[in-house]
Backbone bond lengths (Angstrom), bond angles and torsions (degrees), N, CA, C in turn:
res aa  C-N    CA-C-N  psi(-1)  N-CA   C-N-CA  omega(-1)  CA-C   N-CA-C  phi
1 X - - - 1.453 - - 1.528 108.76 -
2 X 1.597 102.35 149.74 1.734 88.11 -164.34 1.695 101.02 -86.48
3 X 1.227 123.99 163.94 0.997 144.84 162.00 1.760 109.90 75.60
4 X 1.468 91.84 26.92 2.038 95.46 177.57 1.650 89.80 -104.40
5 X 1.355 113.52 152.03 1.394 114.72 147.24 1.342 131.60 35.35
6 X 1.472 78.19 -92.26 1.770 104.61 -173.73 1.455 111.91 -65.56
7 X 1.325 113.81 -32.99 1.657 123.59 -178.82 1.495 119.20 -133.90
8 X 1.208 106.59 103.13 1.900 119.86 176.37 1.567 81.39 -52.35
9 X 1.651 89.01 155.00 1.337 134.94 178.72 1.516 103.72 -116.80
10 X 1.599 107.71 108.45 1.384 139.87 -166.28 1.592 113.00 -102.96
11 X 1.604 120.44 -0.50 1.421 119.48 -120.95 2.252 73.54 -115.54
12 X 1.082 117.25 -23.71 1.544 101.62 173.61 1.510 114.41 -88.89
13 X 1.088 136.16 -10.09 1.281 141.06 166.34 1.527 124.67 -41.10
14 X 1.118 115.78 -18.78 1.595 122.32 171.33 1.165 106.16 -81.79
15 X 1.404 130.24 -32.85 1.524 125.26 -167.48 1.403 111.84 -72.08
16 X 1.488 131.16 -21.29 0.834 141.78 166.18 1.782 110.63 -52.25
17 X 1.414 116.83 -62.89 1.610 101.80 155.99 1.041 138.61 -44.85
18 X 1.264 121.47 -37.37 1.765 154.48 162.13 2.072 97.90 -31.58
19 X 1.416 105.64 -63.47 0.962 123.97 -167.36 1.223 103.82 -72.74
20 X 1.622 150.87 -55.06 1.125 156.13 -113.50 1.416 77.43 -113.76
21 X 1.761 145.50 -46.57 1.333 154.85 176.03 1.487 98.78 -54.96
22 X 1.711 133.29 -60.09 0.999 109.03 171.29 1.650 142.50 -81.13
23 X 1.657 113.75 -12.07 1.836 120.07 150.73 1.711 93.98 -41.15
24 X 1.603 124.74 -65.83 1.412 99.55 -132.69 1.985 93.26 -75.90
25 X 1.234 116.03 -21.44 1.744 120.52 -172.82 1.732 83.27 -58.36
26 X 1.105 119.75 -59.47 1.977 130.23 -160.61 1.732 86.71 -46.91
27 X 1.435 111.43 -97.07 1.273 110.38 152.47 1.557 128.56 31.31
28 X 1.198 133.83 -69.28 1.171 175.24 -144.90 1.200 95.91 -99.86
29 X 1.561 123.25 -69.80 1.564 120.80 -160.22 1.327 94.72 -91.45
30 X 1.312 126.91 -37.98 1.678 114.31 164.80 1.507 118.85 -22.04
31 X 1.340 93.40 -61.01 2.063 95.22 172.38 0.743 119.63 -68.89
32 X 1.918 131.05 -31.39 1.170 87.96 169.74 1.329 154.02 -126.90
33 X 1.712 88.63 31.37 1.792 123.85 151.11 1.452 108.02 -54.39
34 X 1.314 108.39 -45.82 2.053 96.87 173.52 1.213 112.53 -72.39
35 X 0.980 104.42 -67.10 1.809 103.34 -178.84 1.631 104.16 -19.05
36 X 1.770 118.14 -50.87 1.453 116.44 -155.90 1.492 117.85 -60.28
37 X 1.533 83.25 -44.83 1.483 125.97 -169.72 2.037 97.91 -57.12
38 X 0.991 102.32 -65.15 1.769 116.27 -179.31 1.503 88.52 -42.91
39 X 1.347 120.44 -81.69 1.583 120.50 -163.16 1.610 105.16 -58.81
40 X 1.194 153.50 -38.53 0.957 147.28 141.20 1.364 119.42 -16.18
41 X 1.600 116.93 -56.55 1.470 125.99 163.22 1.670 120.47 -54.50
42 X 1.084 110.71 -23.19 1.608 121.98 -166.22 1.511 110.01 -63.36
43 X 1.678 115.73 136.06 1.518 109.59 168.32 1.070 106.90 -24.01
44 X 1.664 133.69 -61.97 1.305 136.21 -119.87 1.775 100.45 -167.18
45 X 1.443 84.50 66.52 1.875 111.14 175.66 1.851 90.87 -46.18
46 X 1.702 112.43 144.47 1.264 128.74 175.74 1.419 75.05 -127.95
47 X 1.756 92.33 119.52 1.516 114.03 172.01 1.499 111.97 -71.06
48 X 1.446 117.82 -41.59 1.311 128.02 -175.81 1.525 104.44 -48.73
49 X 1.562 128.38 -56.78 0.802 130.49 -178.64 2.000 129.85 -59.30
50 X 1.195 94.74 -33.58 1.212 122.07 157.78 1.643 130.46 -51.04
51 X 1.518 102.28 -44.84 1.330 115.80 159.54 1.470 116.80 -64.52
52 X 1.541 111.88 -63.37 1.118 111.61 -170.82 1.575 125.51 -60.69
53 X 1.513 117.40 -16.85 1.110 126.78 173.37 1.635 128.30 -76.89
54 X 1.734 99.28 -30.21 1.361 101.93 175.15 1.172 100.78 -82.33
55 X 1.975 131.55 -45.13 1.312 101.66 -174.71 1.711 128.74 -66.45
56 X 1.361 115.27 0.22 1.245 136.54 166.88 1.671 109.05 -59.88
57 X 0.991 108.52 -63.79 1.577 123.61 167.73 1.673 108.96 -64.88
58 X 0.779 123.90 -53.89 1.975 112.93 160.16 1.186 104.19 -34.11
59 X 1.302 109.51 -58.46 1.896 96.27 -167.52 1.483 114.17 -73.76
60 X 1.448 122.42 -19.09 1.280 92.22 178.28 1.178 108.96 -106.82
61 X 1.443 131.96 3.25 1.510 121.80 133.36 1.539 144.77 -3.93
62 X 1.645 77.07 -53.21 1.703 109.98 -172.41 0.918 117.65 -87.48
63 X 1.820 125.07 -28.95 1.202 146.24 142.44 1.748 113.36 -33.97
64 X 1.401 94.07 -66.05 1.717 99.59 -179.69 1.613 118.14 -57.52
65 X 1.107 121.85 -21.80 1.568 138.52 153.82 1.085 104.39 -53.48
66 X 1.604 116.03 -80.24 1.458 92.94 -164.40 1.351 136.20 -51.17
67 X 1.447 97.54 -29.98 1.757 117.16 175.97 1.888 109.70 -31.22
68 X 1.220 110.70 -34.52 1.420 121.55 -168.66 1.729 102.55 -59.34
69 X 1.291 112.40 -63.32 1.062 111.95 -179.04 1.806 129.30 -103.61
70 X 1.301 90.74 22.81 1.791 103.64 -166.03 1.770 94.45 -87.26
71 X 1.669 108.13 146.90 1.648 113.30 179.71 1.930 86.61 -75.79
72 X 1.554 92.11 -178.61 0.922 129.66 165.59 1.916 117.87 -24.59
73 X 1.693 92.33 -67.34 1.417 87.51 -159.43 1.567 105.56 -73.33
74 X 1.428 126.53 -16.70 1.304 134.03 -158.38 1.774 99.29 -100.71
75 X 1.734 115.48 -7.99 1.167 111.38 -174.72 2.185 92.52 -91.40
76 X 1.384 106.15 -46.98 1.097 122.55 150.71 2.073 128.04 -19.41
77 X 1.221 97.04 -63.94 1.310 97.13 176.57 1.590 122.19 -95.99
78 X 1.400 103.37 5.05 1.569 115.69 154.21 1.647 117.69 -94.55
79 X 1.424 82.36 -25.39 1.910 62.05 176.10 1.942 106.16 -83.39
80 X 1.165 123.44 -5.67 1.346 121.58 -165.53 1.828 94.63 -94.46
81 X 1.434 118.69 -50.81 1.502 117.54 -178.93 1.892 103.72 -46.29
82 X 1.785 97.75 -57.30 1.637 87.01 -167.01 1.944 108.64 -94.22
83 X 1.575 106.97 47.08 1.380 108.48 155.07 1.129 113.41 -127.75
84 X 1.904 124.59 3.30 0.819 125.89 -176.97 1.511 105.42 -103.39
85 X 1.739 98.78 -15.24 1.496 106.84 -168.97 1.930 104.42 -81.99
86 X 1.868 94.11 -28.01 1.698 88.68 -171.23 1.716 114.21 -76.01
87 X 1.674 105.70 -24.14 1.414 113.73 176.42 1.422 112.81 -42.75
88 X 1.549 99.59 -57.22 1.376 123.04 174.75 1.390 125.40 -41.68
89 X 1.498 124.50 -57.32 1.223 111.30 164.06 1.758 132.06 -112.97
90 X 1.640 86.48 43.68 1.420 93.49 165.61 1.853 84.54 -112.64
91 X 0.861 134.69 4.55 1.597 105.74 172.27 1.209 120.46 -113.24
């Protein structure tokens, strides 16, 4: 039986990926709540940009939702889209 004695209990160790998929989605909307926030601050806020950033941040909102109930491979290929996405606009 897992987690008696005789046999460690191995069975929370995935959540740890689980988790590391949702830092980098969090991650993600961190920027681009600042980003909004900065242009919001700006002499001369560009609404366009403003739009496009929150609905940017909607989606990965929605992303971070699904994370809750997504298997493995789909928790997997979200954490790789939005670490490829934060590389991206942190440089």
């Amino acid at each position: 039986m897992p987690g008696t004695p005789d046999e460690p209990d191995f069975s929370g160790l995935e959540e740890g990926e689980a988790q590391q998929a949702v830092d980098i989605v969090q991650a993600v909307v961190a920027w681009y709540t600042e980003k909004i926030a900065a242009e919001r601050r700006a002499p001369l806020p560009d609404g366009e940009r403003i739009a496009q950033l929150t609905a940017d941040r909607t989606a990965a909102y929605q992303d971070l939702q699904r994370l809750e109930d997504a298997d493995p491979e789909e928790e997997d290929r979200l954490a790789e889209l939005y670490a490829a996405r934060l590389r991206q606009l942190e440089s």
